[in-house]
C-alpha positions as CSV (number, residue, x, y, z in Angstrom):
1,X,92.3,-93.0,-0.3
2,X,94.8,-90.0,0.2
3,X,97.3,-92.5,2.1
4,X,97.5,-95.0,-1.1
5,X,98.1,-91.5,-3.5
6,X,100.8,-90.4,-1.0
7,X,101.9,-93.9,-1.5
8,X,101.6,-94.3,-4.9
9,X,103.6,-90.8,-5.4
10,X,106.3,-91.8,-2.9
11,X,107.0,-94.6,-5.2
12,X,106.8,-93.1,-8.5
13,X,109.3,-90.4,-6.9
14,X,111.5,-93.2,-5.6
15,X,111.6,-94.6,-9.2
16,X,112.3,-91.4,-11.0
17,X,115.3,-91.1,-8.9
18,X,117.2,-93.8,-9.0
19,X,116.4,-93.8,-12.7
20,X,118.0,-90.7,-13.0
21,X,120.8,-91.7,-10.6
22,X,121.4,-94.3,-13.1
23,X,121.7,-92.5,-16.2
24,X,123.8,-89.6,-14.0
25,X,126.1,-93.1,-13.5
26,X,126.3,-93.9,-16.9
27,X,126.9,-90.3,-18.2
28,X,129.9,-89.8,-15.5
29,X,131.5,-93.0,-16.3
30,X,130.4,-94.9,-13.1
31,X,128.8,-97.4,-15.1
32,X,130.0,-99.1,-18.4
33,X,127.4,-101.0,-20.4
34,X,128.2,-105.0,-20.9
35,X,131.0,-105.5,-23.3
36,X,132.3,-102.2,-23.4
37,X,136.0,-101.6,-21.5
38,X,136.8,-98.5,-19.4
39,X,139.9,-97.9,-21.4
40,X,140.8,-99.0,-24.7
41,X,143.6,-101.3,-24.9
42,X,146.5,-99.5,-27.5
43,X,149.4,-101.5,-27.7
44,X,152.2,-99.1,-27.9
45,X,153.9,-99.1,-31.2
46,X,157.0,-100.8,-31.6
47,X,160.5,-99.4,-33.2
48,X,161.0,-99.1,-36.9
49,X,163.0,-101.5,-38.3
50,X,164.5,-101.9,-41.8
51,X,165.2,-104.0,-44.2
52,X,167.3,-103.3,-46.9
53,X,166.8,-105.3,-50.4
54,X,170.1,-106.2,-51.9
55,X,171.1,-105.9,-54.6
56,X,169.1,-102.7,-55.9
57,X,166.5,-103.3,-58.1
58,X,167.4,-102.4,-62.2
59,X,165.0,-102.6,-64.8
60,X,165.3,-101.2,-68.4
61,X,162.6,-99.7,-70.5
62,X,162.1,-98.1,-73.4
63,X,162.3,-94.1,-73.9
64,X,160.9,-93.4,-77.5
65,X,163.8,-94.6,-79.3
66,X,166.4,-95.4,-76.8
67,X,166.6,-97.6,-74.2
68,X,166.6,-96.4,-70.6
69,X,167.6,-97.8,-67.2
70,X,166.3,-97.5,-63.6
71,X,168.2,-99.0,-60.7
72,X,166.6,-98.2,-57.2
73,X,168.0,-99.1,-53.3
74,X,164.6,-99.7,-51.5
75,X,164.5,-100.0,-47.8
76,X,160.9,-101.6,-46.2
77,X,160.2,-100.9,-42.9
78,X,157.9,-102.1,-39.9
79,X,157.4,-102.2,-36.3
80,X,156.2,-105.7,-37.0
81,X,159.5,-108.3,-36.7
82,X,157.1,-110.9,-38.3
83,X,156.7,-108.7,-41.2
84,X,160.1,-108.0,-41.9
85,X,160.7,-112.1,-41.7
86,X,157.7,-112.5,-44.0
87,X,159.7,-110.1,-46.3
88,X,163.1,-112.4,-45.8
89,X,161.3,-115.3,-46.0
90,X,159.2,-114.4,-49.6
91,X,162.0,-112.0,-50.9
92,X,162.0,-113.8,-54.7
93,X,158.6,-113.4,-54.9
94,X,158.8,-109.8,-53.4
95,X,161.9,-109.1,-56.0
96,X,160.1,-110.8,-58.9
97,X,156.8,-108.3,-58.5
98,X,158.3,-105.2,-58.1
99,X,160.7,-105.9,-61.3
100,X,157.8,-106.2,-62.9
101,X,155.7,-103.2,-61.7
102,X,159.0,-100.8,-62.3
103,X,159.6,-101.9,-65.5
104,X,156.1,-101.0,-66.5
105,X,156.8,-97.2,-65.6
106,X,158.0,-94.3,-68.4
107,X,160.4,-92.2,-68.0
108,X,158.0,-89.5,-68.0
109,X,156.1,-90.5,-65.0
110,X,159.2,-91.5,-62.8
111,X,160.8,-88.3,-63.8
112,X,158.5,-86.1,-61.3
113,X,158.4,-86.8,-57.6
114,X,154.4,-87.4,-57.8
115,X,155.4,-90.0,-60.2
116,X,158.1,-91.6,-58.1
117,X,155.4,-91.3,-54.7
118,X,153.2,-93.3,-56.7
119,X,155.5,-96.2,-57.8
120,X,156.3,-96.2,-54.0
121,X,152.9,-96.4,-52.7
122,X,152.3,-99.3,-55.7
123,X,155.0,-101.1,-54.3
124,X,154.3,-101.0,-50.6
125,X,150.7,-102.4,-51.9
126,X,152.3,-104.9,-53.9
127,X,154.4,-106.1,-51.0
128,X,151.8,-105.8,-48.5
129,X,149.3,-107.7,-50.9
130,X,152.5,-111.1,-51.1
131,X,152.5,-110.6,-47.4
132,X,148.6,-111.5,-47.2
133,X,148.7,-113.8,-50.0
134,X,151.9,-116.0,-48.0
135,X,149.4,-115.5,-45.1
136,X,152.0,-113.6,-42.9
137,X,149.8,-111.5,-40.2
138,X,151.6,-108.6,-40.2
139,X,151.7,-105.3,-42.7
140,X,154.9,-103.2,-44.1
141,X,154.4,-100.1,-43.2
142,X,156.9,-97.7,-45.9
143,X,159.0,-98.2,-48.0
144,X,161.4,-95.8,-48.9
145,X,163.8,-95.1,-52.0
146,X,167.1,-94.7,-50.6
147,X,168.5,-94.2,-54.5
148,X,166.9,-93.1,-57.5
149,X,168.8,-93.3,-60.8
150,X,167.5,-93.0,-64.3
151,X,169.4,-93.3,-67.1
């Protein structure tokens, strides 16, 4: 009877140990669970590049009794060629939209910088938003008011 205890206890021993030799593995790196990779993949990030919408954009609206002008130089840019392309490619439509969103500004608003960060944030959604409507996989990342004039 003692020898099958001994037994029995040399096995159990036996098990604890590579059981913890295991998780020791797993902890340290040794071993990766199925479907998880060492190292994640990060594809580097590519250049900026720009795109400059010609001519600049001019709207009018009203200020309480007079009539008031905007004309802004925008500049997109991405690290994503196929972005900028889908930008070339869908510029009237690009154009057309963000007529419309800056003519729907006042004065007031565009006449503090918070106002003018949010009419650029609008408009990289807008843009962004044509881009996944046209189905072009790839995102603008800024754009950037290179001119500001109100009138």
């Amino acid at each position: 009877m003692p020898k099958l205890l001994y037994a029995l206890m040399g096995v159990m021993t036996l098990v604890m140990l590579v059981t913890l030799g295991v998780v020791a593995a797993f902890a340290l790196g040794y071993i990766t669970p199925p479907g998880i990779d060492q190292e994640p993949s990060v594809e580097p990030l590519g250049e900026p590049q720009y795109l400059k919408l010609e001519p600049p954009l001019t709207v009018n609206f009203e200020r309480g009794q007079r009539i008031s002008y905007l004309q802004a130089e925008v500049e997109i840019m991405s690290r994503q060629e196929v972005a900028l392309e889908g930008v070339q490619r869908h510029m009237p439509v690009i154009r057309n939209n963000l007529l419309l969103l800056f003519a729907d500004q006042s004065f007031q608003d565009l006449n503090t910088r918070e106002g003018r960060e949010r009419l650029r944030r609008e408009s990289l959604l807008e843009i962004n938003d044509i881009l996944e409507e046209k189905q072009v996989n790839a995102e603008v990342e800024a754009i950037y008011f290179t001119s500001f004039i109100m009138q």
